[in-house]
N, C-alpha and C positions, 0 to 999 in steps of 0.2 A: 736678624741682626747681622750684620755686615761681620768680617772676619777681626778676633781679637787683633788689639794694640799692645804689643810686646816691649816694655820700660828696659825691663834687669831682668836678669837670668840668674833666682841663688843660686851659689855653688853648693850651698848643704843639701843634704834629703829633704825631701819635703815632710813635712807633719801636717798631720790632719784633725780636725779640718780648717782649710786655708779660711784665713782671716781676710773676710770684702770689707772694705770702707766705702762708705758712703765719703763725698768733697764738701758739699754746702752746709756749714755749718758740723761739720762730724769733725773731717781733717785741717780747716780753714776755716774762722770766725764769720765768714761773711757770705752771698752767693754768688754765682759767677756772674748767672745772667742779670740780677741785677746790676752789679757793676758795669757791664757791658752795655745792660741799655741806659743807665743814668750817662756813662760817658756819651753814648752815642746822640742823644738827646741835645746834653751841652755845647756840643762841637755845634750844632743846629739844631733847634726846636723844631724847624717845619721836617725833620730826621723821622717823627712822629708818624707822620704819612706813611713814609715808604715802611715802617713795621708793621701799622696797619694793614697793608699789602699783604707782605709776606706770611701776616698770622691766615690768608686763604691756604697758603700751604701749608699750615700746623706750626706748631710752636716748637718741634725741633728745628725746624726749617729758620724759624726764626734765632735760634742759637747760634744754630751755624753763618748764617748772614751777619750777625754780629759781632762771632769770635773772628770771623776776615778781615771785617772791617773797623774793629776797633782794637790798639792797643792798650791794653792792661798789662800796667807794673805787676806783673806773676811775683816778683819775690818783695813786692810790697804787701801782699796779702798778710792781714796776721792769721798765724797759726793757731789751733787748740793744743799748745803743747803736752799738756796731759796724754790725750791720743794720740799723736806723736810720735811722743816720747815711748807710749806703751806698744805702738807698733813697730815703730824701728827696734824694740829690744826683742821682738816678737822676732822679728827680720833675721836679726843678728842668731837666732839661736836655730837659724832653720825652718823657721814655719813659711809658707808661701802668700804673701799677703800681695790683697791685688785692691782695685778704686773701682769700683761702683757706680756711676753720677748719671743725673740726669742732663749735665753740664756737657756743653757739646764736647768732641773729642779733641780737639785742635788745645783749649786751654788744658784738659785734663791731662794732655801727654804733656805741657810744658808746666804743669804743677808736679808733675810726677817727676820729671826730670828731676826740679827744686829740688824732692824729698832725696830721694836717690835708692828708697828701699823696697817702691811699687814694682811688684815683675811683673803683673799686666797691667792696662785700664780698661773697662770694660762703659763705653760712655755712649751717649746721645749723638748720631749721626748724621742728622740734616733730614733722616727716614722718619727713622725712629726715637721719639721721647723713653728715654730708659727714666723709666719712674713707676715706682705703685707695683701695677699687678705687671707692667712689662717687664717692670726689674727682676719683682719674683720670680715669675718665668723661666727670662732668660739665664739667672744663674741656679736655678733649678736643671737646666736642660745644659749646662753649663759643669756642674758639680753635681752629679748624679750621685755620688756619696756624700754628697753634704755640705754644707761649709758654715761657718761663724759669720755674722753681719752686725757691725757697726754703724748704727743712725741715730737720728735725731727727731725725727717730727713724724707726723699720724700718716704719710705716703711711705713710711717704710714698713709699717704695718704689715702689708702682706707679705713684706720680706723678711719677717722675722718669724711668720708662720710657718715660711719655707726651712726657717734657716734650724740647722741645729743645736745652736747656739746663739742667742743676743749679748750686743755691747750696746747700752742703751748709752746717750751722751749727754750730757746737761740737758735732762729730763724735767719739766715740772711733776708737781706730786702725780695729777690724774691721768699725764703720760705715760708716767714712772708705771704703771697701776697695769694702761691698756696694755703697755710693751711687755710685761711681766704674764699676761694673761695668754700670750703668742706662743711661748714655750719655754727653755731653760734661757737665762739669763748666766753670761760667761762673766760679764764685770757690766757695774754701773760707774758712768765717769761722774762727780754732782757738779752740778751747776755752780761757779765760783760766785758770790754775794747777790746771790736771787736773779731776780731777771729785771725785773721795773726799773730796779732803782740806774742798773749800766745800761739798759736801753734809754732812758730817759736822757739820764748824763750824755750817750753819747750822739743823742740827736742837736745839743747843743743848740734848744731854742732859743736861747737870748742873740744868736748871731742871725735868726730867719728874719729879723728887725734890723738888721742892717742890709739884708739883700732885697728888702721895700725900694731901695735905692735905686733900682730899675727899672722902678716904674717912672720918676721924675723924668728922665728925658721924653718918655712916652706923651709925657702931659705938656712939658715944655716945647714940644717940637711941634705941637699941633695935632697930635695923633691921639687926641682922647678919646675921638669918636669912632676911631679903625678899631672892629672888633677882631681884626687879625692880626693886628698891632697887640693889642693885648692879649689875647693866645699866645703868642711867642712870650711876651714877657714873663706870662704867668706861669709856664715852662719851665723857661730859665729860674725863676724863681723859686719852685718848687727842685728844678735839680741841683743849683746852687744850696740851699738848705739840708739837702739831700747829703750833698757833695762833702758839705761843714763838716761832716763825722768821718769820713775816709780817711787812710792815708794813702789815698792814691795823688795826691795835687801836683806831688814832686814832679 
C-alpha cells in the first residue's frame, strides 16, 4: 500500500485506540463507485466498453479511472449523520480518527476534506483494492496496537476480527449477529425505519415508466432492428432509473 494520505493534523493527544471509518455506506448513505460509474455510463453508454477494459487491470484500477474522469457533487453526497455526528464529537475530544475505503483515494481525500475531522485516509489506489482481508491487513500492520473499525456489510468482517473494537452501522438482525461474533462491539448505529421499505421508496419505480420514453425514438427513427441501437438505450434506461433516486442531478 502506497504511503498514507494525511487530511488534519489533531492538535489534541491522541487516544487509543484511533477510530477507522469505513466511507460507503458507514460515513455517506451511498457508494462511491457506484456513483462514479452510473454517472460515467450516462454521459455515454458505449462508456461501458472502455470499463470493461480496464476491469483486465483490477477493479481498483477501475476506481481510479473513474474518480478522473468523472465529476461527483462530493458535498451532494448524503451523510449518516448519526456517525458523523459520533465521530466528529470523537474528533473533538482528541481521539485520532482516520477513513478506511475501498473508494479510490482521489474521492476519499475530497470527502475528507467535506468532513474536516479525518487526520488520515487510508484508501484504494489504482494498485490496490483496500477491502476485505486487504483492509484487515493493512490497518493491522498499520495500528499495531490496535484500533476501533466502523462498517457496514460482511467485507468488513475481517476487519472487525482485526479490530479491537466494532462500530457496527445500520446492521440488519443476522449482521448485527456475524459482526458481534468478530469481537467486542464499541457502539451499534440501528438502522433508521428498516431497510425495504427506504430502499424501495427510494428506487422510485413509478418514474422507470417514464424513462420507456427512450425507447420511442429508437422505434420511430427506423432503429428497431439495430441491436446496438438498443444496448445504448437500454443503458441509458437502466442509469436514468438508477439516477431517479440520487441527488446528484444538480
Amino acid at each position: 500500500m502506497e504511503e498514507i494520505q494525511r487530511v488534519h493534523r489533531a492538535a489534541d493527544p491522541e487516544l487509543q485506540p484511533p477510530l477507522i471509518l469505513d466511507l460507503d455506506h458507514t460515513l455517506i448513505r451511498t457508494d462511491c463507485f457506484f456513483e462514479a460509474l452510473i454517472l460515467f455510463l450516462k454521459s455515454n453508454p458505449l462508456n461501458l466498453f472502455s470499463v470493461l477494459q480496464w476491469l483486465f487491470h483490477g477493479r481498483a484500477y477501475v476506481k481510479q479511472q473513474l474518480a478522473i474522469r468523472v465529476d461527483l457533487k462530493i458535498d451532494n453526497f448524503p451523510l449518516n449523520e448519526d456517525v458523523v455526528a459520533y465521530a466528529r464529537a470523537e474528533a473533538a475530544k482528541g481521539r485520532k480518527v482516520h477513513m478506511a475505503t475501498a473508494a479510490d483515494e482521489l474521492l476519499a481525500l475530497a470527502i475528507a476534506d467535506r468532513l474536516g475531522f479525518v487526520e488520515e485516509v487510508h484508501a484504494s489506489n489504482g494498485k490496490i483494492n483496500l477491502k476485505a482481508e486487504n483492509k484487515a491487513d493493512y490497518l493491522k500492520t498499520r495500528f499495531p496496537e490496535g484500533f476501533a473499525y466502523a462498517g457496514d456489510s460482511l467485507s468488513d468482517l475481517p476487519v472487525f476480527k482485526k479490530a479491537l473494537q466494532s462500530l457496527i452501522v445500520h446492521p440488519s438482525s443476522s449482521f448485527s449477529k456475524r459482526a458481534e461474533e468478530c469481537g467486542a462491539v464499541e457502539m451499534t448505529f440501528a438502522r433508521p425505519d428498516g431497510f425495504w421499505k427506504p430502499f424501495l421508496k427510494s428506487l422510485r419505480l413509478h418514474q422507470w415508466v417514464k424513462n420507456s420514453l427512450l425507447f420511442i425514438p429508437l422505434i420511430l427513427g427506423g432503429q428497431a432492428l439495430n441491436l446496438a441501437a438498443w444496448g445504448s438505450a437500454f443503458l441509458g434506461f437502466v442509469a436514468l432509473g438508477i439516477l431517479g433516486q440520487l441527488d446528484l442531478l444538480a
